[in-house]
N, C-alpha and C positions, 0 to 999 in steps of 0.2 A: 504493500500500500504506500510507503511513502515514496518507493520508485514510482509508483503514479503521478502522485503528487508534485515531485522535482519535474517531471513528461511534463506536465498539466501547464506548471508554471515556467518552462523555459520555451515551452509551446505558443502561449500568452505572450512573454518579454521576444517573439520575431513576430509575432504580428504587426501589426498596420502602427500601434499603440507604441510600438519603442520608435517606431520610423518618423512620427508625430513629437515623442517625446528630445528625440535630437534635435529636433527642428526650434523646439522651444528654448532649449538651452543653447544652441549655436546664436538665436537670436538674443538672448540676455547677456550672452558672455561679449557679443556686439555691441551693442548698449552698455556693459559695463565698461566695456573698452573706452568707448566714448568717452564716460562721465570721468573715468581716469584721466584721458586724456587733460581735459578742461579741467578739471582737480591739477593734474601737474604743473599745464601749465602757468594758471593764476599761484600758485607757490614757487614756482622759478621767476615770476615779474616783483611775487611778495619778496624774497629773500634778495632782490638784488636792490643797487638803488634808485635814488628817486628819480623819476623818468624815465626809467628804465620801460618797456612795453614789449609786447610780442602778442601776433595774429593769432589765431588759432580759427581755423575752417570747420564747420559740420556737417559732414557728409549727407547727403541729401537719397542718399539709395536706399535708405533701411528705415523709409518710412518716416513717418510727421511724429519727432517728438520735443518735449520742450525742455528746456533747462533749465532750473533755479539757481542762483549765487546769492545767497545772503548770510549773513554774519558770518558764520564758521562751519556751514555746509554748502554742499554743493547737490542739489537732488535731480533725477530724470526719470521723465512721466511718460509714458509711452502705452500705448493698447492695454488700457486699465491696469498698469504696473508701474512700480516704480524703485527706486533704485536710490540709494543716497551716499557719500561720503563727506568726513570730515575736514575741513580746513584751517587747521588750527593757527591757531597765531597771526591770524589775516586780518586786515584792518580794512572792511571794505563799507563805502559810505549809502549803500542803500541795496532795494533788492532787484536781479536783473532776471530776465526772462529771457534765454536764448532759442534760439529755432532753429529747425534743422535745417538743413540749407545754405545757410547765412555765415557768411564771415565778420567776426569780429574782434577789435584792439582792445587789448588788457593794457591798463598805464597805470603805474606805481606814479600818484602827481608829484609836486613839489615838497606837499603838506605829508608824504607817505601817504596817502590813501588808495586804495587801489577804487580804479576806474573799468568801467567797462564801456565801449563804444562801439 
């Protein structure tokens, strides 16, 4: 009987169900890429100094999602999911909204504050 049971259940995990299930993790681990990305990048503009800026692009092939930057996280929302990391030590002066698609400048000002444009 529990040789059935191991049949039964490795039967199940090559169905249609794991092929589905890769699908959904290849696309998170995309999106978490992402939010990495923008997480990185705003901590290389924080830690250098002021004035200092760098672009960062968001690919625009993996769907309509948006990005949060405020205080000390950075969060992405996407097909009723979402996704977050921290930012620690960031001095940034309000909250922004990124979109996918879209290019935008990170600037450490004069005052340190980190900008987004």
């Amino acid at each position: 009987l529990p040789q059935q049971r191991a049949t039964a259940n490795a039967s199940a995990a090559s169905s249609g169900f794991g092929i589905e299930s890769s699908f959904n993790i290849q696309d998170s681990l995309t999106h978490r890429l992402i939010l990495d990305d923008v997480a990185n990048t705003i901590s290389q503009v924080n830690s250098n100094g002021n004035g200092y800026s760098k672009s960062v692009s968001l690919p625009s092939d993996m769907g309509y999602y948006e990005i949060t930057v405020e205080n000390n996280k950075v969060t992405i929302e996407y097909d009723d999911k979402k996704g977050e990391t921290l930012l620690p030590l960031s001095n940034i002066d309000s909250k922004y909204k990124l979109h996918s698609g879209k290019s935008y400048l990170i600037l450490k000002n004069d005052e340190g504050i980190l900008v987004i444009e």
